[in-house]
N, C-alpha and C positions, 0 to 999 in steps of 0.2 A: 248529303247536303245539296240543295237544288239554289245554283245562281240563276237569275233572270238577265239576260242582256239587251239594249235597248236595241232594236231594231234587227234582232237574232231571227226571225219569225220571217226572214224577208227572204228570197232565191238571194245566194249569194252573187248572181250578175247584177241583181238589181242595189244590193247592199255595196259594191263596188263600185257602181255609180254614183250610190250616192255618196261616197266618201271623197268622191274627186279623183278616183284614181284611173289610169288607161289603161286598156287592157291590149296585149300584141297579140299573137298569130297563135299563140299555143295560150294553154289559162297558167301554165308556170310563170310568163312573162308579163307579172303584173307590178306596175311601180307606182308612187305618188309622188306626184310635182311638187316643187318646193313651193308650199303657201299651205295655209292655216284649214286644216280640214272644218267643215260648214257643218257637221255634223258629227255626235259621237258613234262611231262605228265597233260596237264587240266592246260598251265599256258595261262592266259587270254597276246594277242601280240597284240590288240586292242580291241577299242571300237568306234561304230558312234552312236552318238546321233538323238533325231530324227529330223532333218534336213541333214542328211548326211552326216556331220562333222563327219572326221576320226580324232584318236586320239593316235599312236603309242606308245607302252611301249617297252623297253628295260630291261634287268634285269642284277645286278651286274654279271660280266664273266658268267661261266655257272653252276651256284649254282642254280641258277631258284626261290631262296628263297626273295630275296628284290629286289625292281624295282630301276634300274640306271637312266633311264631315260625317260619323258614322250615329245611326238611331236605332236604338236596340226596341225591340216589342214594347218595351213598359214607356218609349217615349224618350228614356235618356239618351243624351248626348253627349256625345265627344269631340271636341271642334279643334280644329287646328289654326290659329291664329296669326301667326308668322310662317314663311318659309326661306330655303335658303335654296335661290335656282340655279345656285350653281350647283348643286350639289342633289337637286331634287328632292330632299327632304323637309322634313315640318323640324322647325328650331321653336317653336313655343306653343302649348296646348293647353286646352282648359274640359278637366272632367267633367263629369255631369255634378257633381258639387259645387262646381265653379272654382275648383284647386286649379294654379297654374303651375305649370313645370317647363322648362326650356332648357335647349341643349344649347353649345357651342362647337360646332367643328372646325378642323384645319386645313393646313394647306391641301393634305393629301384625301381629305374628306371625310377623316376619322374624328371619333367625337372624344373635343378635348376636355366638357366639362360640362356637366349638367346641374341644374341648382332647382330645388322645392322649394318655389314660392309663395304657397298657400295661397290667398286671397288676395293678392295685390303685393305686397312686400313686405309681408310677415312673417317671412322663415329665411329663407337663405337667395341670393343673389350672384349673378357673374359679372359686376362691377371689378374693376382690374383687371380682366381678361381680354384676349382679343384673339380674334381668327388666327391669325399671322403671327407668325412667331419673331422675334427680334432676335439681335446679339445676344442682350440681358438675360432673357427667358432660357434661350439657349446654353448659356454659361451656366445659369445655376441648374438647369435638366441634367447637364453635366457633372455639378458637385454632385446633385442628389444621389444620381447611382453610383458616384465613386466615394460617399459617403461611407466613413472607415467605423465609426458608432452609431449608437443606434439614438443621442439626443441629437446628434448633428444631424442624421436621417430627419427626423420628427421635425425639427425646427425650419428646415429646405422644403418639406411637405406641406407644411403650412403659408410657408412663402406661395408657393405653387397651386395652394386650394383657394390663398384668396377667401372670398366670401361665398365660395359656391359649394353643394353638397358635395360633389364626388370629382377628383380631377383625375384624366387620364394620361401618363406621359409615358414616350415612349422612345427607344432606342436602337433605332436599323444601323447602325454603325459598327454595335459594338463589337463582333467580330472582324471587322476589316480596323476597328479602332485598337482592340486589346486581344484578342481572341475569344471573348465571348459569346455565349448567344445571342440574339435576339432578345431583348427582355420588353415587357411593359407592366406599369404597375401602377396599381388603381391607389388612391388616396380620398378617403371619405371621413367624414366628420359625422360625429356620436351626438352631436346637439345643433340646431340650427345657430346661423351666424346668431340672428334677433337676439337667441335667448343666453349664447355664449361664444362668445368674439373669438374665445381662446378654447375653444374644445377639442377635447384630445379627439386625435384621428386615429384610422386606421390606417396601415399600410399594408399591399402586397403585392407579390411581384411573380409574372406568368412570363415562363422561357421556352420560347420554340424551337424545335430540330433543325429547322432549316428547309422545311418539308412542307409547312404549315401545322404541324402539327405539334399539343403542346409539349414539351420534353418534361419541367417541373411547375410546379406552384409551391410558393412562399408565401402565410401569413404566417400576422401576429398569434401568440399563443399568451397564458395567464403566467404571470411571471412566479417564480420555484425551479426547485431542483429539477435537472431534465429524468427521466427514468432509462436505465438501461436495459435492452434487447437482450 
């Protein structure tokens, strides 16, 4: 794959000047002043793969830090419509269909909930939700995973999905809380809100070693007799 960068083409003395930056006595001692570099310095304005396919990026105004928009060879586009700067990431985008989808993250900058909007507001939504988590939100995080059957699970999960496709919640406690791992566990719905307010979800739940790495996965499975080993 061959990237293009703008202003790559240039001696790198002269590419350091124009980015604002000072150069000291040795070329290892090179810094930049705090203020808004004048120019994008080493930012990738495409890529062809190897077939030849070009693939244009655009970047939000002329911050040069997050990509606004990517254009594939036939013309499509992928645009990013919102972002979240605390966090550096795109929270709402529109395909080359013009399908919108947007995330929700949190406090710690993980992504709490994402919802398939389709063309304006005709599939699913994160109305009810919010970045910040409260007491409330926190209390019922808490019944969910101490939830002792599996209608009171389903019932807690749908509290918690809201109107959005897929909610993600999560538990760094729970061994300093009970002794157990690490859990997080995704919660997705089988029909958009529009088409059914009350649709069954899915549940499942991913436990870490403590290592980062994952120890088990839990889903749902077709309900019957289990088979024995």
């Amino acid at each position: 794959m061959t990237i293009y960068l703008w202003k790559a083409n240039l001696p790198i003395v002269k590419v350091i000047k124009i980015g604002g930056y000072d150069q000291g006595l040795h070329n290892f001692c090179i810094w930049r002043k705090s203020c808004k570099c004048r120019q994008p310095i080493f930012c990738a304005i495409s890529f062809i793969d190897p077939y030849g396919a070009k693939t244009k990026v655009k970047y939000y105004k002329d911050y040069y830090l997050v990509v606004k928009e990517t254009e594939d060879a036939l013309g499509n586009t992928i645009t990013v419509e919102t972002f979240d700067f605390r966090t550096m990431s795109p929270t709402k985008m529109k395909d080359l269909n013009h399908n919108q989808s947007q995330v929700l993250v949190d406090e710690l900058g993980l992504v709490k909930a994402m919802a398939i909007m389709g063309k304006g507001l005709e599939a699913d939504d994160l109305m009810g939700l919010e970045a910040a988590t409260d007491s409330i939100e926190t209390s019922l995080i808490q019944d969910y995973f101490s939830s002792s059957d599996s209608s009171t699970l389903v019932n807690l999960g749908k509290q918690l999905l809201q109107h959005a496709t897929a909610r993600f919640v999560y538990d760094f406690e729970a061994y300093q809380r009970a002794g157990k791992p690490i859990v997080v566990s995704s919660i997705i719905r089988e029909e958009h809100y529009k088409k059914n307010n009350d649709s069954p979800i899915q549940i499942g739940f991913e436990y870490t070693d403590g290592l980062g790495k994952v120890a088990m996965k839990k889903v749902q499975s077709e309900p019957g007799k289990s088979e024995k080993g």
